[in-house]
C-alpha positions, 0 to 999 in steps of 0.5 A: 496842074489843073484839071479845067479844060484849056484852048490854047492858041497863037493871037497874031493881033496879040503876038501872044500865045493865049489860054482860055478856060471855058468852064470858068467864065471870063477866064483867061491869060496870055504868055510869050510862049505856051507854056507861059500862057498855060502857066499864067492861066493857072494862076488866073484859075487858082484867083478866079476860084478864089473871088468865087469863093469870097464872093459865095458863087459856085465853082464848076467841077472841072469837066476834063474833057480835053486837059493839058499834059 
């Protein structure tokens, strides 16, 4: 699990349930159902770390202000 901050909410125009993680800019994901929205999102977290990492950029330290449980 993560300790990035997630907003999780219902697209109508998508019909999906979408994850954005504010603290990592550009990062997000989709699912059929919350949990697979949060799930997929974990994994976009755990890839966009990665590139930051080859790439030399700065992670953010997860601020934890509001957190999934």
């Amino acid at each position: 699990m993560t300790k990035y901050e997630m907003i999780i909410y219902w697209s109508e125009e998508d019909q999906a349930y979408i994850a954005e993680v504010p603290e990592l800019a550009g990062c997000m994901a989709d699912g059929n159902s919350y949990q697979e929205a949060v799930r997929n999102a974990e994994q976009v977290i755990a890839e966009w770390i990665e590139t930051a990492v080859e790439l030399g950029r700065p992670i953010p330290e997860p601020k934890g202000r509001l957190l999934y449980a």
